[in-house]
C-alpha positions as CSV (number, residue, x, y, z in Angstrom):
1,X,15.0,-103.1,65.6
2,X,18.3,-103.3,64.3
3,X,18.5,-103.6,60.3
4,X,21.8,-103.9,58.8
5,X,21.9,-103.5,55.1
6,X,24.7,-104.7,53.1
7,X,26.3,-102.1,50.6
8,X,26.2,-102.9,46.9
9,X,29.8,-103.9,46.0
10,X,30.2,-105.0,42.7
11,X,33.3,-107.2,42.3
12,X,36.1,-105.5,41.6
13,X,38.1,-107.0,38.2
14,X,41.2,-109.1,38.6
15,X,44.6,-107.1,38.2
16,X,46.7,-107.9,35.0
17,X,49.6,-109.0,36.2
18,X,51.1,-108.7,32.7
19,X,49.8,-105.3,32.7
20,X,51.2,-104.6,36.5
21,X,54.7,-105.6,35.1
22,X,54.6,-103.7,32.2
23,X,54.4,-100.6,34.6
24,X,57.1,-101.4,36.4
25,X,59.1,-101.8,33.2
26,X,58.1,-98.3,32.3
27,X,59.2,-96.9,35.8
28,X,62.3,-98.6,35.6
29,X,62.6,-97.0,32.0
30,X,61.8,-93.7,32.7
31,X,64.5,-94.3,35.8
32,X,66.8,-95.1,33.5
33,X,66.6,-91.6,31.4
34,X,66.6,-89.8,34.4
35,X,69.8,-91.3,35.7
36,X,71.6,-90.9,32.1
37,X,71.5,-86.9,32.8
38,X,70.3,-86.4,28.8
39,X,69.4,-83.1,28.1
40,X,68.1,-83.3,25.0
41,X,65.0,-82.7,24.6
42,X,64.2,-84.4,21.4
43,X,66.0,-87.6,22.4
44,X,64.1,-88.0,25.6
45,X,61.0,-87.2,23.6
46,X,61.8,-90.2,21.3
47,X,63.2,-92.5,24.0
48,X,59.5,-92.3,25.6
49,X,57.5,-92.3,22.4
50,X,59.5,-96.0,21.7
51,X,59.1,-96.6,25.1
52,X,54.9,-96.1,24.8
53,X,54.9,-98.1,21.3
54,X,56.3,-101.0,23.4
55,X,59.9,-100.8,22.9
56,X,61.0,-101.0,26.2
57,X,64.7,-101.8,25.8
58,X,66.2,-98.8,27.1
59,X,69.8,-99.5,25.7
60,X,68.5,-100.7,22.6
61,X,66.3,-97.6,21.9
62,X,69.1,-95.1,23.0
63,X,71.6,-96.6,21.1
64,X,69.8,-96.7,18.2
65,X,68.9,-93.1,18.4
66,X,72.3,-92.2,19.2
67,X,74.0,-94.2,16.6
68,X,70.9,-92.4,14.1
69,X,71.6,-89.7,14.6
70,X,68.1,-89.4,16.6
71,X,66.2,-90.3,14.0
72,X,63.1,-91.8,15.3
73,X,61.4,-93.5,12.0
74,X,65.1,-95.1,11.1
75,X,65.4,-96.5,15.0
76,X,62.0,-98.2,14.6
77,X,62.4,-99.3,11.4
78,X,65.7,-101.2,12.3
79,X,63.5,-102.2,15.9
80,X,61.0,-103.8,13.3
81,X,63.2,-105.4,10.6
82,X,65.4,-107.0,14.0
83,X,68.5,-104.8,12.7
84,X,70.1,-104.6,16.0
85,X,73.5,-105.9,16.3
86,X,74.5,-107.3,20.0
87,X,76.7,-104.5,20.7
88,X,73.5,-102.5,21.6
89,X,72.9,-104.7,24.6
């Protein structure tokens, strides 16, 4: 007597896709400081701590840092009060 018993499988939960492309963004990101050759420490340190609070406009971050004098709590303060200028992009 053959008895064939079927394996719990619970359903397995839909994939963001918002959260999928958020990944790639990250990737492409993290590319992105890789392929700039900083070396810097501190700079890639902030670059990846804007980059984990959402700020995920590579150009925009670094420039701000750069033009900051790598001053983290000034970059994100202009990020929030939209100081950027176009010349960052």
């Amino acid at each position: 007597m053959n008895v064939e018993v079927e394996e719990n499988q619970e359903p397995q939960p839909e994939e963001n896709p918002r959260a999928k492309e958020d990944e790639m963004v990250k990737e492409f990101y993290l590319k992105e400081i890789e392929e700039m050759g900083i070396t810097d420490q501190r700079l890639i340190e902030n670059l990846k701590y804007m980059m984990d609070l959402g700020y995920l406009n590579f150009k925009v971050n670094y420039n701000l840092l750069t033009r900051n004098k790598n001053d983290l709590v000034v970059a994100i303060n202009k990020l929030c009060n939209n100081i950027v200028s176009d010349s960052m992009f």
